[in-house]
C-alpha positions in Angstrom: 53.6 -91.3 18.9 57.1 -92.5 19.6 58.2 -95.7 20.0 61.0 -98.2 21.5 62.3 -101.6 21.7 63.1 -104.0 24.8 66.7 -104.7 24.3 67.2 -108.4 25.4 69.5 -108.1 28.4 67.9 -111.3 29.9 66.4 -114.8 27.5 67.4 -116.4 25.1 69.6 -113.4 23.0 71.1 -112.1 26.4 74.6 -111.3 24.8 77.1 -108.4 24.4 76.9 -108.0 21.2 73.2 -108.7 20.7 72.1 -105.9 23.2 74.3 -103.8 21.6 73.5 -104.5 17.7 69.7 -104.4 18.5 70.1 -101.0 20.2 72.7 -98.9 17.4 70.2 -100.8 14.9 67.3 -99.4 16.8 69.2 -95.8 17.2 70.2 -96.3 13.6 66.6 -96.2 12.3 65.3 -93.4 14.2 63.8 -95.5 17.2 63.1 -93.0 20.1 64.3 -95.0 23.0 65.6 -98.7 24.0 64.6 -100.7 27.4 66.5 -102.8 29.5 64.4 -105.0 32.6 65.5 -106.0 36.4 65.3 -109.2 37.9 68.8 -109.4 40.3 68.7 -113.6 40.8 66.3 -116.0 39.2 64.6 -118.3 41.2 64.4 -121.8 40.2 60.7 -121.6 40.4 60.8 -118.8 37.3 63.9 -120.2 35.3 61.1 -118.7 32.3 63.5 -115.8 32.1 66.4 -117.5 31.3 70.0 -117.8 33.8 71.2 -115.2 32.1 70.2 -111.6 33.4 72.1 -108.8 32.6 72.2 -105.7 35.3 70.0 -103.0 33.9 72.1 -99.8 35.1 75.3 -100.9 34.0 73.6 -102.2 30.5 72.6 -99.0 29.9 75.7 -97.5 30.8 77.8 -99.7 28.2 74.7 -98.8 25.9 75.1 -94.7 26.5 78.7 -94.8 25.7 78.1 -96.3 22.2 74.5 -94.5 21.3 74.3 -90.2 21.1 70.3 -89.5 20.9 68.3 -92.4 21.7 66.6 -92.6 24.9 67.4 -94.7 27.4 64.8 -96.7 29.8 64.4 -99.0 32.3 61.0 -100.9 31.8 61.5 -101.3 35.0 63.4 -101.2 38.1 62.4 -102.9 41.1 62.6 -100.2 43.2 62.8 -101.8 46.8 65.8 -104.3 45.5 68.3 -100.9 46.1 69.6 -98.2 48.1 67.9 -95.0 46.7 70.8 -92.9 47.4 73.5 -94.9 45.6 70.4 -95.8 42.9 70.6 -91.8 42.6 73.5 -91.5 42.4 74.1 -94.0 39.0 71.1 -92.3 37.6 72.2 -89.0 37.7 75.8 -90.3 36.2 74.3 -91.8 33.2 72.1 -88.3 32.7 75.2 -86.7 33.0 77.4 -89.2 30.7 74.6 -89.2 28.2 73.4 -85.6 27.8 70.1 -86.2 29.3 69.0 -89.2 27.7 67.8 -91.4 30.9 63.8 -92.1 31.6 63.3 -94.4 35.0 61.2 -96.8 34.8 59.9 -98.1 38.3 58.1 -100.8 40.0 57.3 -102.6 43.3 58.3 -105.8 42.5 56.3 -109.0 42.7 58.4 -111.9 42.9 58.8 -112.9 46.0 61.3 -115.3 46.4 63.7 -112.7 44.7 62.3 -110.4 47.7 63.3 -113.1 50.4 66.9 -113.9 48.8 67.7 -110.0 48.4 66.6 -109.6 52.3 64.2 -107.3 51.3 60.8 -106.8 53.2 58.0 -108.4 50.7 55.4 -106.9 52.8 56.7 -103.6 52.6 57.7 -103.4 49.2 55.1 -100.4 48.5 55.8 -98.2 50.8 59.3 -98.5 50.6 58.8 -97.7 46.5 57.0 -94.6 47.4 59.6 -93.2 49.9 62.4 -94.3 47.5 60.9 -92.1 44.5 60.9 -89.3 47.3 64.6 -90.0 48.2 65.4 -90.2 44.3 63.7 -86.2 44.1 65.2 -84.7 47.0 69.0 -86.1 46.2 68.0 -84.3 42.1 66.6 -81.5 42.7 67.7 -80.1 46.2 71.2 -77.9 46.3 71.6 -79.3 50.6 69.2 -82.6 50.5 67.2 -83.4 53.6 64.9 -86.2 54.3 63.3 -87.7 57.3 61.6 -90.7 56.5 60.7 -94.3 57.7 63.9 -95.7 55.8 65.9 -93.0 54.6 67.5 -89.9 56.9 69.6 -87.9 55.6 70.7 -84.0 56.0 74.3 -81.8 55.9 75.1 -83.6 53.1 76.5 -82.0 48.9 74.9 -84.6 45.8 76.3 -84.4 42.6 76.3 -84.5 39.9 72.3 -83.2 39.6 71.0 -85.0 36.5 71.2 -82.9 33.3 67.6 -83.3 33.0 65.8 -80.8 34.9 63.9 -80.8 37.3 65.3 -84.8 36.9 65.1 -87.9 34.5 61.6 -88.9 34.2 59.7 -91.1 36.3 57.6 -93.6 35.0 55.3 -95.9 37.5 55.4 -99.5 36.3 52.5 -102.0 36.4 48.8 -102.5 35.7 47.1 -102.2 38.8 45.2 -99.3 40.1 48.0 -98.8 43.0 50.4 -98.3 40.6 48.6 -96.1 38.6 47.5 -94.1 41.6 51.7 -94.2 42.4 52.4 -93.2 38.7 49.6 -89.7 39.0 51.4 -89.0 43.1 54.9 -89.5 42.2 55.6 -89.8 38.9 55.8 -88.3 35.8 54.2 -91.3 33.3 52.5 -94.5 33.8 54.0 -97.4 32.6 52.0 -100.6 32.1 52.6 -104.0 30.1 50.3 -105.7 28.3 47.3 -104.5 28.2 44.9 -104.1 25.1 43.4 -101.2 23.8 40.0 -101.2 26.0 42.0 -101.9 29.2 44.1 -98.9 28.5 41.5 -96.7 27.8 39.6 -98.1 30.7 42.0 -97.5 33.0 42.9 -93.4 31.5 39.5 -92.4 32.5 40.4 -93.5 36.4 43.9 -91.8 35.4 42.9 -88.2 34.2 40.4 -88.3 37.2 42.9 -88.9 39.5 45.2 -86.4 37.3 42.4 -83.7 37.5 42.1 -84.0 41.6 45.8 -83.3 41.6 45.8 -80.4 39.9 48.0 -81.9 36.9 47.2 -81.4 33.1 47.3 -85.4 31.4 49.2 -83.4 28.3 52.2 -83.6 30.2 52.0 -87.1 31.6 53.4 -89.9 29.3 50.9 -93.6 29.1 53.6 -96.2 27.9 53.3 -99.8 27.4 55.5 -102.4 27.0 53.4 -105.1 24.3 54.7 -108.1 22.0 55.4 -107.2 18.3 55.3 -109.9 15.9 55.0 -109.0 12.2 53.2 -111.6 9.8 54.1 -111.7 6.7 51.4 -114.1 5.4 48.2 -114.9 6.4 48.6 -118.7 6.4 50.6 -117.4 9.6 47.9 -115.4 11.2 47.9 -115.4 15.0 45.4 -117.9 16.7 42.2 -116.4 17.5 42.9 -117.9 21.2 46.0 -114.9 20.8 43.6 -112.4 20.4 45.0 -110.2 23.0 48.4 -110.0 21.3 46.8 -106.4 19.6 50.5 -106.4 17.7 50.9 -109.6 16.5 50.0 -110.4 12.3 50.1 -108.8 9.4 51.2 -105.7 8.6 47.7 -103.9 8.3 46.7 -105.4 11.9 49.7 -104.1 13.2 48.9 -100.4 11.6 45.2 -100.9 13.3 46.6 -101.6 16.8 48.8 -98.7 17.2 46.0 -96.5 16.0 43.6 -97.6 18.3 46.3 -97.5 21.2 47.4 -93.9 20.3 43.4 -93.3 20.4 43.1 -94.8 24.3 45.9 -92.5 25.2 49.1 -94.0 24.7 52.3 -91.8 23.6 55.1 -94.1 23.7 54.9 -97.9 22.4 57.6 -100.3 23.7 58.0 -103.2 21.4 59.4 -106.8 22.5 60.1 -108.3 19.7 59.4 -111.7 18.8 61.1 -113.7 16.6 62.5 -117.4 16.1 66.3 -115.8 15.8 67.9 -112.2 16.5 68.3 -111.7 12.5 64.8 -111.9 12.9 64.4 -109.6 15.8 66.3 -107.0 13.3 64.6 -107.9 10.3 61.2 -107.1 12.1 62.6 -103.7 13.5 63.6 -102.3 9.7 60.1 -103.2 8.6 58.4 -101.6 11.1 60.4 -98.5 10.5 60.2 -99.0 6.4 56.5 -100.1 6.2 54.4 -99.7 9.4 55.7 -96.2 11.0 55.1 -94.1 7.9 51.3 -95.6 7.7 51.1 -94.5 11.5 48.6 -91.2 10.8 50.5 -87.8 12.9 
């Protein structure tokens, strides 16, 4: 099982030097990949993320320059917020920059009032994520790219540089519906969901392989992430409320242990940690445990 942490590029710890120290310390203790999110303006309705919001691509540019082996995600993009071609295009570039080091995480979107002060079609924002993904493929992986569709036409044109990664960086469907996981098994390479417990997961891989099966694609070569809380306990006097009963990763150590093993048993390969802590010494602290304590106890 492999695992990664959110790197705080929006919140509370939205800093230069805290996105950077969490992700050399994560790199540093054999992490397999860091995260940065999307949001492009904040509306004052959701001021829950914080002013600050750091631009994912160009955060995980600064990131690849510093970092030489750890993975680097997007957890994820809002897809319809940009022009798949220039999107490309800074994709590619960091694959290149980073020796193959970039998985894209994608979404839909689902804030709307972001949607109407972008310009962007709310209504649409589906099919215009499903023909993007297209766009992204064609501009990778074809030497003369050509592409007719409802937003995007294009022919007679040279792309490079390809991504390093072949056939291209990975492609990872965000979000817990049953859309996006039927967008994750027609488009993409992973499914990518947040949240969820153990039962939802494997609830939702039975739909998955089916749909997997139909396509003629084996599920050992298609990556279930999730993005979930982690909060390490270190007493019991501090045990998470009962009412928190869905945070699977949050308590003590040997709760912690139990949760991963029953997420690697619904399916998931690759855990994505936000970490939650009262300060970002804590946020580090809670990383080298995991990695001293809870990651060796983690059965192969």
């Amino acid at each position: 099982m492999k695992f990664g942490i959110a790197l705080p590029n929006f919140g509370k710890y939205a800093k230069r030097d805290a996105i950077l120290g969490i992700a050399k310390t994560a790199e540093t203790l054999g992490f397999d990949s860091v995260w940065v999110s999307d949001h492009i303006v904040i509306p004052e309705s959701h001021q829950g993320f914080g002013n600050v919001f750091y631009e994912p691509i160009a955060t995980l540019t600064y990131i690849a320059a510093l970092t030489t082996k750890i993975y680097l995600g997007t957890s994820v993009i809002i897809l319809p917020y940009r022009n798949p071609i220039i999107l490309a295009k800074m994709v590619s570039t960091i694959d290149v920059l980073s020796n193959g080091r970039v998985i894209l995480g994608v979404g839909a979107g689902w804030l709307k009032e972001e949607f109407k002060a972008l310009g962007v079609s709310y209504r649409e924002r589906g099919t215009m994520t499903d023909e993007y993904i297209q766009v992204l493929k064609t501009l990778w992986t074809q030497k003369r790219p050509k592409f007719i569709g409802m937003y995007n036409k294009f022919e007679d044109i040279n792309f490079l540089p390809k991504p390093i990664q072949k056939p291209c960086p990975p492609i990872w469907i965000g979000g817990n519906s049953q859309k996006a996981i039927e967008r994750a098994v027609n488009l993409g390479d992973g499914w990518h969901p947040v949240g969820l417990t153990p039962y939802e997961i494997k609830e939702n891989v039975n739909y998955l392989n089916e749909l997997l099966g139909k396509k003629g694609k084996s599920p050992s070569d298609f990556v279930i992430s999730l993005r979930k809380n982690l909060q390490i306990k270190r007493t019991s006097k501090k045990e998470i409320k009962k009412a928190d009963e869905r945070e699977t990763l949050r308590g003590m150590p040997e709760k912690i242990i139990e949760g991963i093993e029953k997420y690697k048993n619904s399916g998931v390969s690759h855990l994505i940690f936000h970490v939650l802590s009262g300060n970002l010494k804590g946020v580090i602290e809670t990383m080298e445990f995991f990695s001293r304590e809870i990651r060796p106890a983690i059965k192969p």
